[in-house]
N, C-alpha and C positions, 0 to 999 in steps of 0.2 A: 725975467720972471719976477712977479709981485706977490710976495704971501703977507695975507694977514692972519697977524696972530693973534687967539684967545688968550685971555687970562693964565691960563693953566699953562701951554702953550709958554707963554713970554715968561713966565715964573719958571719952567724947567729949563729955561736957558742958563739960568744964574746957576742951578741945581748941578747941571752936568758939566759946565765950568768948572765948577767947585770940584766935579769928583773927575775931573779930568788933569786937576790941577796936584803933582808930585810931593808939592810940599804940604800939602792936608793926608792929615791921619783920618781914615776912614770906619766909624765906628756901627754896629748894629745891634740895637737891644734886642735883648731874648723874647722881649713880648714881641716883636717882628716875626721872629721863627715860629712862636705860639699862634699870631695870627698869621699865617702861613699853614700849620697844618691843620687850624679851623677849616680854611677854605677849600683844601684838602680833603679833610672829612665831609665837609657840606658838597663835593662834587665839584663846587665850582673853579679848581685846578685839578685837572686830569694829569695821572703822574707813568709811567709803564715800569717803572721802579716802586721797593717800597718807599715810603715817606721817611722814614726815618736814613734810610740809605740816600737820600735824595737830598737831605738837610746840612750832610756830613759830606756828600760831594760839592756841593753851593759854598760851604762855610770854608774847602778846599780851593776851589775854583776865583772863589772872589777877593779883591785882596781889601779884606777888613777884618774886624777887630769885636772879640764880640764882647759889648760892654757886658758889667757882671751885675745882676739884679739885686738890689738893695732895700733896706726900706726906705 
């Protein structure tokens, strides 16, 4: 089989490398979580949970680190 890849595509490769790889600490800003429950409230992620129940099971489930907001 031959696949060609997009831009995006051949960039997510290096991406899931990277987080597939043991020795990297995994970090996610809190503006992540904020724009997460933007998209939430705009409809455009549909949840059968509340959202805030939802944010606290993900930050459970995933193994990362949530950086702390500074200025």
């Amino acid at each position: 089989m031959r696949l060609l890849l997009d831009t995006h595509i051949w960039i997510w490769n290096f991406v899931i490398k990277a987080l597939e790889n043991e020795k990297n600490e995994i970090w996610l800003s809190p503006i992540s979580v904020w724009e997460a429950l933007i998209l939430i409230e705009k409809g455009r992620i549909i949840l059968n949970i509340p959202p805030e129940q939802w944010v606290e099971q993900a930050l459970e489930q995933a193994p990362v680190k949530t950086a702390p907001l500074t200025k």
